[in-house]
MARVEXFI-663995 format. One line per 3 residues: number of its first residue (from 1); their letters; for each residue x, y, z of N, C-alpha, C, O, CB. Coordinates in pm, 1 decimal. Glycine has a CB too. Example, Ala and Ser with C-alpha at 12.3 -4.5 7.8 and 13.67 -1.06 7.14 Angstrom:
// MARVEXFI-663995
1 = AS = 1319.0,-569.0,780.0,1230.0,-450.0,780.0,1320.0,-330.0,780.0,1423.6,-331.9,846.5,1130.8,-447.3,904.6 | 1285.0,-225.0,708.0,1367.0,-106.0,714.0,1290.0,3.0,787.0,1340.9,113.8,803.9,1408.4,-59.8,572.5
END
This chain:
// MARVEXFI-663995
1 = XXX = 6648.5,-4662.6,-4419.8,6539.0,-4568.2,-4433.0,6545.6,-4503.5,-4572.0,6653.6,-4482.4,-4627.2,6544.7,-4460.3,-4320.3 | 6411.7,-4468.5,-4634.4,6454.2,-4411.0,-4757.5,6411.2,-4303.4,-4794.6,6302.7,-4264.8,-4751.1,6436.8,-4476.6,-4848.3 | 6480.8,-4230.1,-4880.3,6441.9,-4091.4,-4856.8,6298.5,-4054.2,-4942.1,6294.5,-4059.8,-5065.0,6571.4,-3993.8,-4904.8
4 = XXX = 6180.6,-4015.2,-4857.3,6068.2,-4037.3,-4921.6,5984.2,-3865.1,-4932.4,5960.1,-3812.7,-4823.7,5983.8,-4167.4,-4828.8 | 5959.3,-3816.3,-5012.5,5940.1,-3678.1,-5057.2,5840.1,-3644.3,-4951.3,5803.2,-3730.7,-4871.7,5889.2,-3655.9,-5216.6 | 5788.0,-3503.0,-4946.8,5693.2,-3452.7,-4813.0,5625.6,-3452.9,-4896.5,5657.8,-3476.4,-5013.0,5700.3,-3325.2,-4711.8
7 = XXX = 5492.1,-3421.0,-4847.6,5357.7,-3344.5,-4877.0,5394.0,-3294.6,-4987.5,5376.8,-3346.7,-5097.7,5302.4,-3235.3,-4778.5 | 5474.1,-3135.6,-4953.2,5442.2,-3043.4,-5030.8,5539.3,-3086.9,-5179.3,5502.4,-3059.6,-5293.5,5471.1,-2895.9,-4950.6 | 5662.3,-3156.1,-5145.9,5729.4,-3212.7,-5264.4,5657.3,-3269.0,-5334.0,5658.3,-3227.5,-5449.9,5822.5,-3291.6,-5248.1
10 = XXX = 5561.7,-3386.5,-5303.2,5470.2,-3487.4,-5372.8,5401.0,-3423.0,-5481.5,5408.0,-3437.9,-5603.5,5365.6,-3549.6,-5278.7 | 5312.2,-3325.8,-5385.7,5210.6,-3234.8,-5456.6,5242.3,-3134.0,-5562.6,5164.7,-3094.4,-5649.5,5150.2,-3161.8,-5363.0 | 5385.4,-3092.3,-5541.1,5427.2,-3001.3,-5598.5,5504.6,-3061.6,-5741.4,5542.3,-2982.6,-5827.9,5505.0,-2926.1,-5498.1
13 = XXX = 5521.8,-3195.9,-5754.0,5546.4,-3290.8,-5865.1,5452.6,-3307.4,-5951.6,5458.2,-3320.4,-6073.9,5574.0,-3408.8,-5827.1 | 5352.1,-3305.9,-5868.4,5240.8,-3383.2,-5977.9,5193.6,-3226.4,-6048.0,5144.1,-3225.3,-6160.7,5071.4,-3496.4,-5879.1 | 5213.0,-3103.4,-5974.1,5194.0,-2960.6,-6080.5,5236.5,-2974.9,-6183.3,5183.8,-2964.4,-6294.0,5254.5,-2834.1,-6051.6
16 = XXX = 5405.7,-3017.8,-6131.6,5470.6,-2985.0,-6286.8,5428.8,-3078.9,-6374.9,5433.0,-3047.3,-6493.8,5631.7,-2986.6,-6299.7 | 5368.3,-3245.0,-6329.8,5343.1,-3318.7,-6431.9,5238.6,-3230.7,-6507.4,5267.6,-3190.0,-6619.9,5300.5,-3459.3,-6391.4 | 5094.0,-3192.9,-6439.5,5004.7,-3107.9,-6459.3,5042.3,-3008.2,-6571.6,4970.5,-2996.5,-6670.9,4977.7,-3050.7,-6339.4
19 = XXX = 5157.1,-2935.8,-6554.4,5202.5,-2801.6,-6644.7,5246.2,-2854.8,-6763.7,5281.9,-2770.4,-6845.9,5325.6,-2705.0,-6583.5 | 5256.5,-3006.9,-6807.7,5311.5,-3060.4,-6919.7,5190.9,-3043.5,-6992.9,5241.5,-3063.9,-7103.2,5374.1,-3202.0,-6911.4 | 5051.4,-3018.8,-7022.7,4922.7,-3038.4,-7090.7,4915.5,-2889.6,-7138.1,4873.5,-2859.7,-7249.9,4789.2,-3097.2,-6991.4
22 = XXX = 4964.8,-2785.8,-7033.7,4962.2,-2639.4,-7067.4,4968.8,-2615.9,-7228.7,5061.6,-2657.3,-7298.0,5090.1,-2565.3,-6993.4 | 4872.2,-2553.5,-7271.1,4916.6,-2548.9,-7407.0,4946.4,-2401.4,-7523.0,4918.8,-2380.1,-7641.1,4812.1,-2632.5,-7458.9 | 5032.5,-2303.7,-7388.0,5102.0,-2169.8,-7449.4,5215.2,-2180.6,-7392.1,5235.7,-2169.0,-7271.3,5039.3,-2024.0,-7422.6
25 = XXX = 5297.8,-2204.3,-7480.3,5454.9,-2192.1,-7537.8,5521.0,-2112.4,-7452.6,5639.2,-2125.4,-7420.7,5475.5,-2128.0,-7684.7 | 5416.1,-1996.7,-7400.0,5524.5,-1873.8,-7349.9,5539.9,-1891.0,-7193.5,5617.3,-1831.2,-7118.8,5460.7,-1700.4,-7384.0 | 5437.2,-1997.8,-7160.1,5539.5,-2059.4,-7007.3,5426.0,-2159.4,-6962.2,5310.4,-2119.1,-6949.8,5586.3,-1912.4,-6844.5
28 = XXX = 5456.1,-2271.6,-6941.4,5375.3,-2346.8,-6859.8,5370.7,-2372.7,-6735.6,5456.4,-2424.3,-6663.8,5373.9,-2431.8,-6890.9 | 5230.3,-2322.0,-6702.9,5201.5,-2331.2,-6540.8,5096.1,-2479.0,-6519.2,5025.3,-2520.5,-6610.9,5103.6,-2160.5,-6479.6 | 5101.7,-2535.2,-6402.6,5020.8,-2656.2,-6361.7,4955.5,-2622.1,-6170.8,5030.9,-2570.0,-6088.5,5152.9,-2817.7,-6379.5
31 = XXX = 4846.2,-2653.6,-6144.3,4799.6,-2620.6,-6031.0,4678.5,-2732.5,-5988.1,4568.4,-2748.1,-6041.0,4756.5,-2473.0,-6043.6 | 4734.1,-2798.6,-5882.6,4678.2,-2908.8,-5776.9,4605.0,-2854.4,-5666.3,4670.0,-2813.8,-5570.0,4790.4,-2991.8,-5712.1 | 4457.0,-2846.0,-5664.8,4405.3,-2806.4,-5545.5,4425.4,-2963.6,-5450.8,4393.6,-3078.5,-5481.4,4233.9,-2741.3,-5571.6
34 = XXX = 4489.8,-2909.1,-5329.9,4482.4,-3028.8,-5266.5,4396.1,-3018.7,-5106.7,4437.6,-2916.7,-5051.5,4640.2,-3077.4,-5256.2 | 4283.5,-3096.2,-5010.3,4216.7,-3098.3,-4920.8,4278.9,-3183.0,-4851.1,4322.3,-3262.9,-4934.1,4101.9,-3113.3,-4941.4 | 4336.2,-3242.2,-4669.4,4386.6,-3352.2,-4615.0,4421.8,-3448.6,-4722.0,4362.1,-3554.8,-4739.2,4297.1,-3405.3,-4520.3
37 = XXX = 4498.4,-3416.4,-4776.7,4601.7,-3495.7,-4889.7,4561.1,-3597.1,-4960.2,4600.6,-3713.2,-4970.6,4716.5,-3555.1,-4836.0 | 4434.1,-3506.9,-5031.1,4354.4,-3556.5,-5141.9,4364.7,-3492.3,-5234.2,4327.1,-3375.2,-5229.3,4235.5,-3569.8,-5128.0 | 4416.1,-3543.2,-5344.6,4356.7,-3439.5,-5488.1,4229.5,-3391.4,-5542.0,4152.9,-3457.5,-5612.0,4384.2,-3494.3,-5600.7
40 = XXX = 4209.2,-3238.2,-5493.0,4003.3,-3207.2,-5548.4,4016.9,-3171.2,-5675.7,3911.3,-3194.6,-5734.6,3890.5,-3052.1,-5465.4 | 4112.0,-3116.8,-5758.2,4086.8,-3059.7,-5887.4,4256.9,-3046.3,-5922.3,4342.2,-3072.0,-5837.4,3982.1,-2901.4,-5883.2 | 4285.4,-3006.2,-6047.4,4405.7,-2944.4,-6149.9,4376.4,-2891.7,-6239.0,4287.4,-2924.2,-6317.6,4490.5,-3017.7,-6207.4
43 = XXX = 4431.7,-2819.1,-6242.5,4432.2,-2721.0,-6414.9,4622.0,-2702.8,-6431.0,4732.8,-2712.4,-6378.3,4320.8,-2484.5,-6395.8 | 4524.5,-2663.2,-6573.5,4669.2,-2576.6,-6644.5,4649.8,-2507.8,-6739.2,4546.8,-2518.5,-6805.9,4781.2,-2652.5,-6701.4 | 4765.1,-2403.2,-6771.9,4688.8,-2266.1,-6854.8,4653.9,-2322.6,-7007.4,4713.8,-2404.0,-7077.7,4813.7,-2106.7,-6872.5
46 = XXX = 4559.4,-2263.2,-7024.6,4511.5,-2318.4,-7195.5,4352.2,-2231.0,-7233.0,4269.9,-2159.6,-7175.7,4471.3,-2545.0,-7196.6 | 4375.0,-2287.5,-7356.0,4243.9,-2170.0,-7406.7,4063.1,-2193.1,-7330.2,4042.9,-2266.9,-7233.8,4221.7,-2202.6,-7618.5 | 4018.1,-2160.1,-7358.9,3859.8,-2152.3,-7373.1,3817.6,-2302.9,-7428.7,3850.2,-2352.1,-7536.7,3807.6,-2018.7,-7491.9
49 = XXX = 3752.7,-2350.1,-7345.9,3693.1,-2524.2,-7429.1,3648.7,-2481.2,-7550.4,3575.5,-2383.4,-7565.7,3539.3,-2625.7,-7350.7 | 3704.8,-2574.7,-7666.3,3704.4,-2579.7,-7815.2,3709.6,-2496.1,-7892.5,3638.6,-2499.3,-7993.0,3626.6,-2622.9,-7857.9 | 3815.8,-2373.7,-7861.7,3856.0,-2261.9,-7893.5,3996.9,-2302.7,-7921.1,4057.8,-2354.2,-7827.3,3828.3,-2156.8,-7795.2
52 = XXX = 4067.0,-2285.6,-8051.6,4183.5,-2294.0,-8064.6,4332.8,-2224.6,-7953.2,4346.6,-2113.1,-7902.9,4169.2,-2249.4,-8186.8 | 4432.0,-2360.4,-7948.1,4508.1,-2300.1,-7871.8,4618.6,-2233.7,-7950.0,4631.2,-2224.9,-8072.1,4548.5,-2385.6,-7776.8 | 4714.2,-2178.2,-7830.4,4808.4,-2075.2,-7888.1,4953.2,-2150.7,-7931.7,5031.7,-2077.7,-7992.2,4835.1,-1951.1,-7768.8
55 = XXX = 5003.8,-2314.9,-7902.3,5034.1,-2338.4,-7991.6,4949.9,-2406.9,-8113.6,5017.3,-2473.5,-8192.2,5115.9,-2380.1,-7952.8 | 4846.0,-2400.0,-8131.3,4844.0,-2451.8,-8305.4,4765.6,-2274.1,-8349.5,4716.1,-2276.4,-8462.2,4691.6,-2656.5,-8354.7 | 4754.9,-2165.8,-8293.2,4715.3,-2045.1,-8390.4,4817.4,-1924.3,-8350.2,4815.2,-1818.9,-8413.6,4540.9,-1993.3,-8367.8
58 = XXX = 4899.7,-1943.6,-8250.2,4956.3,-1822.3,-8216.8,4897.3,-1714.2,-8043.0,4794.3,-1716.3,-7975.7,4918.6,-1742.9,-8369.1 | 4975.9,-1666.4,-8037.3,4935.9,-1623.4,-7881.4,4832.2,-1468.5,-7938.9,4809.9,-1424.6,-8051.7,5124.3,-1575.1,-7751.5 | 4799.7,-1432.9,-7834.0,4687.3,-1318.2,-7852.4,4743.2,-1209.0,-7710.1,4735.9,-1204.1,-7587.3,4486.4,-1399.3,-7830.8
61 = XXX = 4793.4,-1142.1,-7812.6,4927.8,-1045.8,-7703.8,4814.8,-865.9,-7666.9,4743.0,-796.9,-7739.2,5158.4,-987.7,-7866.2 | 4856.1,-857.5,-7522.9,4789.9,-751.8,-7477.9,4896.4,-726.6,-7399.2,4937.8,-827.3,-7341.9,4652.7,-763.6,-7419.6 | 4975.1,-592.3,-7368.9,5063.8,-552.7,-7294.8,5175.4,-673.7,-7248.3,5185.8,-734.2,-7141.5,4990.7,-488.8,-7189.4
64 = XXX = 5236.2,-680.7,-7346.1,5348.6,-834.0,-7298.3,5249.5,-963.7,-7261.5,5293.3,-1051.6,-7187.3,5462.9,-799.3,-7117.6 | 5152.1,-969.8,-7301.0,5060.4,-1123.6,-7206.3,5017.3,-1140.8,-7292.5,4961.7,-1065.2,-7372.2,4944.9,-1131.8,-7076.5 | 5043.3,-1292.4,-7292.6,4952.1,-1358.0,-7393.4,4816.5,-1389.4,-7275.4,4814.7,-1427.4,-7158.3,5037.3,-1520.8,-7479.3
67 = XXX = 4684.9,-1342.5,-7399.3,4564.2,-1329.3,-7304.1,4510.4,-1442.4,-7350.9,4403.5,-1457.5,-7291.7,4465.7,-1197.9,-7308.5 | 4532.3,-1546.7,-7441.1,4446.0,-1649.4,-7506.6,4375.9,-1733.9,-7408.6,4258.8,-1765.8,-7429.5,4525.9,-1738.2,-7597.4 | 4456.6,-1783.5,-7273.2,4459.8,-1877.7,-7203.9,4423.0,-1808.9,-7105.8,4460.2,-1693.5,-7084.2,4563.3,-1951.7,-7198.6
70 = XXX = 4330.3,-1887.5,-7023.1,4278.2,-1901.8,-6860.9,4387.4,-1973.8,-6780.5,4388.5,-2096.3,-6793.1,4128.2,-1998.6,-6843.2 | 4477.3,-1919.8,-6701.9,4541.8,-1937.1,-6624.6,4507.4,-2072.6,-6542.1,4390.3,-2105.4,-6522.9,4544.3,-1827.3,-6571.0 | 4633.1,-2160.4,-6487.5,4663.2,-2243.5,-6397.5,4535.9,-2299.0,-6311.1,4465.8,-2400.2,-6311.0,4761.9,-2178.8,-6321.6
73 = XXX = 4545.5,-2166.0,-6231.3,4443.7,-2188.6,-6088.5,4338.1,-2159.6,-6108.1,4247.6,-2214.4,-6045.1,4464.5,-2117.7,-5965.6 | 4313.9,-2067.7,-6198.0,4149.4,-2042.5,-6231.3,4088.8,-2143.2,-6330.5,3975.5,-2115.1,-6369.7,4122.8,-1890.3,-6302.1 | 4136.5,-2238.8,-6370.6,4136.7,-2391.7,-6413.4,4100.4,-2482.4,-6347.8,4013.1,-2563.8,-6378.1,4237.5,-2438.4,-6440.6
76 = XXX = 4176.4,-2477.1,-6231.1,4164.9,-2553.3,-6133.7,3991.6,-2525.4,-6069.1,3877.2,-2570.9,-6069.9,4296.5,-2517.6,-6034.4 | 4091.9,-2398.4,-6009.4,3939.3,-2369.0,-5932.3,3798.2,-2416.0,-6018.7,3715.0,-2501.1,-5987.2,3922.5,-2186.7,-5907.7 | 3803.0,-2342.4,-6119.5,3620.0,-2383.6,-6237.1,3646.4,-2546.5,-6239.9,3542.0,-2611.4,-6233.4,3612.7,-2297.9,-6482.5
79 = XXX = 3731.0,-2600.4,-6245.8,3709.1,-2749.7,-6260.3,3654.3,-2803.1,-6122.1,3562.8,-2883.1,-6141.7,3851.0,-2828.0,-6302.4 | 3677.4,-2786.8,-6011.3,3659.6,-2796.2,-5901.7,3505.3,-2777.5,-5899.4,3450.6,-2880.5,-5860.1,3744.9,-2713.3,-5830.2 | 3396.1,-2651.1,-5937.3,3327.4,-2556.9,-5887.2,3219.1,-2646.4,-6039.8,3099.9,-2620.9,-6057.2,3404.6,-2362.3,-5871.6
82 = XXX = 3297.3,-2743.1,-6125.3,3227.9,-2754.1,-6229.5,3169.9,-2921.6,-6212.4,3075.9,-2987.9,-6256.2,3322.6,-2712.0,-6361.9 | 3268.0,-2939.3,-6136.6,3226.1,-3093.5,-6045.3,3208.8,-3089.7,-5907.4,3257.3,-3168.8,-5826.5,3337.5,-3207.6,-6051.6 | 3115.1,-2964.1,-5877.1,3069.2,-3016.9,-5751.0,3181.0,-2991.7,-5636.5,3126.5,-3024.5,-5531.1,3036.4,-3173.2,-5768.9
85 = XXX = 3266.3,-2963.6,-5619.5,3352.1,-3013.4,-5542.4,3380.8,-2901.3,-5470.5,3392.6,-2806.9,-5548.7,3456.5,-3079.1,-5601.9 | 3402.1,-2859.2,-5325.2,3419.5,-2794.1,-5236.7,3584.1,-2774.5,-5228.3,3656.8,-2873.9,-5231.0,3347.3,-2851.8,-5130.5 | 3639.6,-2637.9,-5217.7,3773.4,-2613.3,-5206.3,3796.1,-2525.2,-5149.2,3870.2,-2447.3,-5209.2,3834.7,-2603.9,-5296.2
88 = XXX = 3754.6,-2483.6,-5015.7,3731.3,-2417.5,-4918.7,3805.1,-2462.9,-4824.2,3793.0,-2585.4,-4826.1,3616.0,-2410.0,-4892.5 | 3890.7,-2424.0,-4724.1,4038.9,-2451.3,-4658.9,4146.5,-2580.5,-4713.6,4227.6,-2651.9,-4654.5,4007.2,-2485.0,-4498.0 | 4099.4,-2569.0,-4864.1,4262.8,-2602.1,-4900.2,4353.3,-2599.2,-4933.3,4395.1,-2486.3,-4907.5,4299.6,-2635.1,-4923.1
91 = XXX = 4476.3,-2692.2,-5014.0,4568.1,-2552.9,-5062.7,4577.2,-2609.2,-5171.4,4537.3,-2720.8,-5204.8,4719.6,-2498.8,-4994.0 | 4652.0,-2500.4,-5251.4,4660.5,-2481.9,-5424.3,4850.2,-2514.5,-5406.9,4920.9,-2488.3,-5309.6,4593.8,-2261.8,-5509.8 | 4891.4,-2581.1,-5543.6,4996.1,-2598.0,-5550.5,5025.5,-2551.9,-5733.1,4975.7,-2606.8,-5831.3,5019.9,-2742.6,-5486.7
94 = XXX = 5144.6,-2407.6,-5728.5,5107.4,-2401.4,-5840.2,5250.7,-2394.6,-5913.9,5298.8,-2332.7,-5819.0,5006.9,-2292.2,-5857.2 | 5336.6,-2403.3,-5983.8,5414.8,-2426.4,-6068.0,5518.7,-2310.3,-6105.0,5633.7,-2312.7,-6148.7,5341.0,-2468.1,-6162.7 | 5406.2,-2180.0,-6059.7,5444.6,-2071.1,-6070.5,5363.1,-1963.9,-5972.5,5240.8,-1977.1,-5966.5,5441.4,-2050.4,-6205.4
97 = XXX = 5422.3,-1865.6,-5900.8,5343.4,-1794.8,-5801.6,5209.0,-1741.7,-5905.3,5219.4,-1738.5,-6027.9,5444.8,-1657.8,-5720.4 | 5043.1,-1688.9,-5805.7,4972.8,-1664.6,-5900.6,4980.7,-1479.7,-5920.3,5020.6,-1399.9,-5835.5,4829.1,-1738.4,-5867.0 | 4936.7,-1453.5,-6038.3,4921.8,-1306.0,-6068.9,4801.4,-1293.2,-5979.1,4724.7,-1366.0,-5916.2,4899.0,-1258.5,-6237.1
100 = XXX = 4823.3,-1156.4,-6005.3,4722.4,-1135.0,-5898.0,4565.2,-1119.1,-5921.7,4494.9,-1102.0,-5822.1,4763.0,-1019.3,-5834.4 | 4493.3,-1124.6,-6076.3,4381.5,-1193.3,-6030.5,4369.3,-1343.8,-6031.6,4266.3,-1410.6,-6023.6,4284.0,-1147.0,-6097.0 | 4470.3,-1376.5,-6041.0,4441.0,-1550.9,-5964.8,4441.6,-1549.0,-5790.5,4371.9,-1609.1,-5708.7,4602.0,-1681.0,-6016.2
103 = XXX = 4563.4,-1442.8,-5774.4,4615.4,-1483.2,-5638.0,4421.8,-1471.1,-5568.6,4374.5,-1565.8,-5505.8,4775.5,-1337.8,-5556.0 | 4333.4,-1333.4,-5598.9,4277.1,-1256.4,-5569.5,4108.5,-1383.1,-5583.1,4004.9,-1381.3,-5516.7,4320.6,-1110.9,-5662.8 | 4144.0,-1457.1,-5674.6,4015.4,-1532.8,-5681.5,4047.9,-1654.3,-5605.5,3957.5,-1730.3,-5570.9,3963.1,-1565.7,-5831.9
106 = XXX = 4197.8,-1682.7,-5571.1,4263.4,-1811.7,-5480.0,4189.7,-1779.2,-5371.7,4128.9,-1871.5,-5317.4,4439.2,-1822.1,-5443.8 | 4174.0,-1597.1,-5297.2,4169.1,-1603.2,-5156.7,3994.2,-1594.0,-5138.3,3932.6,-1584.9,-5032.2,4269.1,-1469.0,-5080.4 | 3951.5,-1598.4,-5245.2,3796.3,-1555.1,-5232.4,3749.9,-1710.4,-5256.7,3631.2,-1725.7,-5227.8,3727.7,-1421.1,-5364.1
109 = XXX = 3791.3,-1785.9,-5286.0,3753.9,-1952.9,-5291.7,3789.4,-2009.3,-5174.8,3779.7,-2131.3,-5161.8,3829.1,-2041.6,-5405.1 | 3840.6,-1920.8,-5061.8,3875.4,-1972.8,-4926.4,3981.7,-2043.7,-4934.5,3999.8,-2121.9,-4841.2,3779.3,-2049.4,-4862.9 | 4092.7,-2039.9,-5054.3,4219.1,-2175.3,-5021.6,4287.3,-2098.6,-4918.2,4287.2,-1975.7,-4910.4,4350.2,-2230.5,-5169.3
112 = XXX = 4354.3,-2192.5,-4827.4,4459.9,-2126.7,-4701.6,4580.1,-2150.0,-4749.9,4667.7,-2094.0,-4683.9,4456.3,-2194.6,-4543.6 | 4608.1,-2195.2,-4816.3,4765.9,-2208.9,-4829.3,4854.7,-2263.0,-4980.0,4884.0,-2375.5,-5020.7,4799.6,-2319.4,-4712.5 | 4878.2,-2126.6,-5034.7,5021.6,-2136.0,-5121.4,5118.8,-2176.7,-5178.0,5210.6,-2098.3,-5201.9,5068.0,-2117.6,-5111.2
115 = XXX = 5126.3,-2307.7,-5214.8,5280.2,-2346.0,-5219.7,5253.7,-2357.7,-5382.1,5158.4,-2406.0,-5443.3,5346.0,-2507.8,-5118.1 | 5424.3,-2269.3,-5446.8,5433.6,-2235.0,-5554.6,5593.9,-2270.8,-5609.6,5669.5,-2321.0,-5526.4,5385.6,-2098.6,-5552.0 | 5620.1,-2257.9,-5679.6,5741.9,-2306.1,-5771.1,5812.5,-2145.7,-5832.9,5812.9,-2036.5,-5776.2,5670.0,-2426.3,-5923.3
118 = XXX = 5845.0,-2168.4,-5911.9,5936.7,-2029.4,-5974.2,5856.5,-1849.3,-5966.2,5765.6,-1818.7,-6043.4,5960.3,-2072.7,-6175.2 | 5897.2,-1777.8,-5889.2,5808.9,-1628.6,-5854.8,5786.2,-1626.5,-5977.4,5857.9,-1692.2,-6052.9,5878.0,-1477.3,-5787.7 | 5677.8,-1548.2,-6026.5,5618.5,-1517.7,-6161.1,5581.5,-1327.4,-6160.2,5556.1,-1259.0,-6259.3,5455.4,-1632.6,-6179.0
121 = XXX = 5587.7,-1294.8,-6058.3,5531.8,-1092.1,-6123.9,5448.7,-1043.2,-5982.4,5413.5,-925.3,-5983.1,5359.2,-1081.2,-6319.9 | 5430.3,-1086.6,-5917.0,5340.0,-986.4,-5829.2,5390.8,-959.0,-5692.4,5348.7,-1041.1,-5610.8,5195.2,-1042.2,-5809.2 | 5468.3,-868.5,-5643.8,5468.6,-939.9,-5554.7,5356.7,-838.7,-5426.3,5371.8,-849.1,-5304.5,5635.3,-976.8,-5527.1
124 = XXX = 5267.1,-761.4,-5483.0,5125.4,-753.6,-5397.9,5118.7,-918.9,-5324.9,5114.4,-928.9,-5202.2,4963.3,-716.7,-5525.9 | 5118.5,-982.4,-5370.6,5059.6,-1148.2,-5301.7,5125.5,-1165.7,-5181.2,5076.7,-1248.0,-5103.8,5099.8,-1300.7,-5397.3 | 5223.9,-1107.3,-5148.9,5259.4,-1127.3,-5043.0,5207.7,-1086.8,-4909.0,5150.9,-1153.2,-4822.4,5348.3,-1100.9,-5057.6
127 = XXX = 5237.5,-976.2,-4913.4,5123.9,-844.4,-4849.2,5003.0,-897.5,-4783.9,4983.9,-939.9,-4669.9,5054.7,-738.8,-4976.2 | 4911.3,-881.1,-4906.8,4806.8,-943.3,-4882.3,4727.1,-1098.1,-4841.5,4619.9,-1136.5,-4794.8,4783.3,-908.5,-4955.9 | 4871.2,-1161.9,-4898.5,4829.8,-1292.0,-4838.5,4839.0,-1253.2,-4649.0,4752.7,-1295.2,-4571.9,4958.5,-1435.9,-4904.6
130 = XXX = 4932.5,-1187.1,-4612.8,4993.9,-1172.5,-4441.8,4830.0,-1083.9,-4396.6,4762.4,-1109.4,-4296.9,5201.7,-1032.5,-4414.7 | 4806.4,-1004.7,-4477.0,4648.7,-970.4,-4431.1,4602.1,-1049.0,-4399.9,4555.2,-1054.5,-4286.2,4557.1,-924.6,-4503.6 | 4591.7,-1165.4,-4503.3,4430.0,-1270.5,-4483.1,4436.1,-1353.5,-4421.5,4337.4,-1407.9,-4371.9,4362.8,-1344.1,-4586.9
133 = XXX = 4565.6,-1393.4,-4403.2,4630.5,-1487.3,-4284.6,4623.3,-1645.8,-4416.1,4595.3,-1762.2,-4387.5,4489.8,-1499.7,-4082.2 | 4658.0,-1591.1,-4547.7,4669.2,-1754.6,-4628.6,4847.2,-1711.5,-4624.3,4920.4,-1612.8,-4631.2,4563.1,-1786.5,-4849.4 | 4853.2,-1850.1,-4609.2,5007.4,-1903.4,-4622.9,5054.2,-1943.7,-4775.3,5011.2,-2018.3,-4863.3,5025.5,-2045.2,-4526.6
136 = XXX = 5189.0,-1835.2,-4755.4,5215.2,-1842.3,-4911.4,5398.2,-1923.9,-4882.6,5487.8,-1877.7,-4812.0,5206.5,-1631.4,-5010.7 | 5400.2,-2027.5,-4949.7,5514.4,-2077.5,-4949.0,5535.5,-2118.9,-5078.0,5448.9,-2165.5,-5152.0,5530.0,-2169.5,-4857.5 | 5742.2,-2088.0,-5125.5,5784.5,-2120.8,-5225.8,5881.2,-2203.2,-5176.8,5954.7,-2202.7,-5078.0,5813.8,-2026.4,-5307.5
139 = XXX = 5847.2,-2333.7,-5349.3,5966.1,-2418.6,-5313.4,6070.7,-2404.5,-5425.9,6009.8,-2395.4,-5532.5,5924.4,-2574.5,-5293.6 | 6199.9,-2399.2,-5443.5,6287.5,-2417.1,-5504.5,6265.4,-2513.8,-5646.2,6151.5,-2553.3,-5671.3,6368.8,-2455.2,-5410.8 | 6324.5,-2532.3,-5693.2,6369.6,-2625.4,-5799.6,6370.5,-2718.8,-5764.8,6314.1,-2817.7,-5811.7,6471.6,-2618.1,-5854.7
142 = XXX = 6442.9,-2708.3,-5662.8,6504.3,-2837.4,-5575.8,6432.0,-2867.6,-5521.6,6444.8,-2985.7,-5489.5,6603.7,-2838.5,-5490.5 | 6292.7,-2791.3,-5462.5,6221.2,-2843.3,-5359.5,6308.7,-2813.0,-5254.3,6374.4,-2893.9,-5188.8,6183.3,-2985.4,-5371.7 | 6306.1,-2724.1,-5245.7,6379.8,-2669.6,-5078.8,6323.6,-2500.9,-5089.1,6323.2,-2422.5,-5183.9,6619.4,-2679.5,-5068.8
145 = XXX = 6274.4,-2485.8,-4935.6,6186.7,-2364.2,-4910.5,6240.5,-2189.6,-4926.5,6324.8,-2112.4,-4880.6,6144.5,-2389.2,-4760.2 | 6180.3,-2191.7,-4978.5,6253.5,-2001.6,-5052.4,6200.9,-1916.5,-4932.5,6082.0,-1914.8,-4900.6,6154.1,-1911.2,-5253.7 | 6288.2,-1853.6,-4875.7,6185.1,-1764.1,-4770.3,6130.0,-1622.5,-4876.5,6182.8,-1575.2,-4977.2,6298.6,-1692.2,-4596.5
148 = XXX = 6014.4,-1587.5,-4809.5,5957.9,-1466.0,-4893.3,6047.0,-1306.0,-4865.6,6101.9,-1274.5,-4760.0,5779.8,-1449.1,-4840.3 | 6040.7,-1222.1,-4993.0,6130.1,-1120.2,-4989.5,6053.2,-1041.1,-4845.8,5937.8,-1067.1,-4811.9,6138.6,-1028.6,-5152.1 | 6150.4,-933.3,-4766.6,6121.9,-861.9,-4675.6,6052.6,-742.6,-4760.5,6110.2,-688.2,-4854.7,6241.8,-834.9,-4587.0
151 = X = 5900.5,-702.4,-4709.1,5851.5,-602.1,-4729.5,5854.7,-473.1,-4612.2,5800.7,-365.4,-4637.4,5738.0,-648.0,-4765.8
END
């Protein structure tokens, strides 16, 4: 028998391939909307279409953040929303947990379910994900399941 990756391992591979295109230095994120284990869309953080990025001009700093770049999932999502494509009960796979106006535009696009790679800053997302009833799961490095901190 051979040892053959899950779902969420699979999906959660092809992010990080995804996060290799990212094009700010100061961390690359990658995000797979996935529907019954189809790929609908990906993004990754980077500037404004045909707007210089922040590695070839430099980052554009507002309170510790580089603001140059449109985030991961909100990539995803407009790519999704820019081809037509419905992403309404599925889930996002993202490279890095989302801040919270990603988490906040994740739950208003109807995705149900979470699965993320290294915590990144918020942890409101938790909370509120247990409100809305979306499932937020982290996987390790390793791909092995992080339980969420006790609130």
């Amino acid at each position: 028998m051979t040892d053959r990756a899950s779902w969420d391992e699979y999906f959660m591979a092809i992010a990080t391939q995804v996060a290799t295109r990212a094009t700010c230095d100061r961390k690359h994120v990658g995000a797979v909307i996935v529907r019954d284990r189809t790929i609908l869309s990906t993004g990754y953080n980077g500037s404004i279409r045909t707007l210089p990025h922040c590695d070839e001009v430099g980052h554009m700093m507002e309170a510790g953040h580089c603001v140059r770049t449109i985030h991961a999932e909100a990539n995803a999502i407009i790519q999704a929303a820019k081809n037509g494509v419905a992403i309404e009960g599925a889930n996002i796979y993202i490279t890095a947990s989302p801040c919270w106006q990603c988490f906040k535009m994740i739950a208003n696009a109807g995705i149900e379910r979470i699965i993320f790679g290294e915590f990144y800053r918020d942890e409101r997302i938790y909370d509120v994900a247990q409100k809305l009833g979306i499932e937020l799961k982290q996987l390790s490095p390793d791909q092995q399941v992080v339980e969420p901190p006790v609130t």
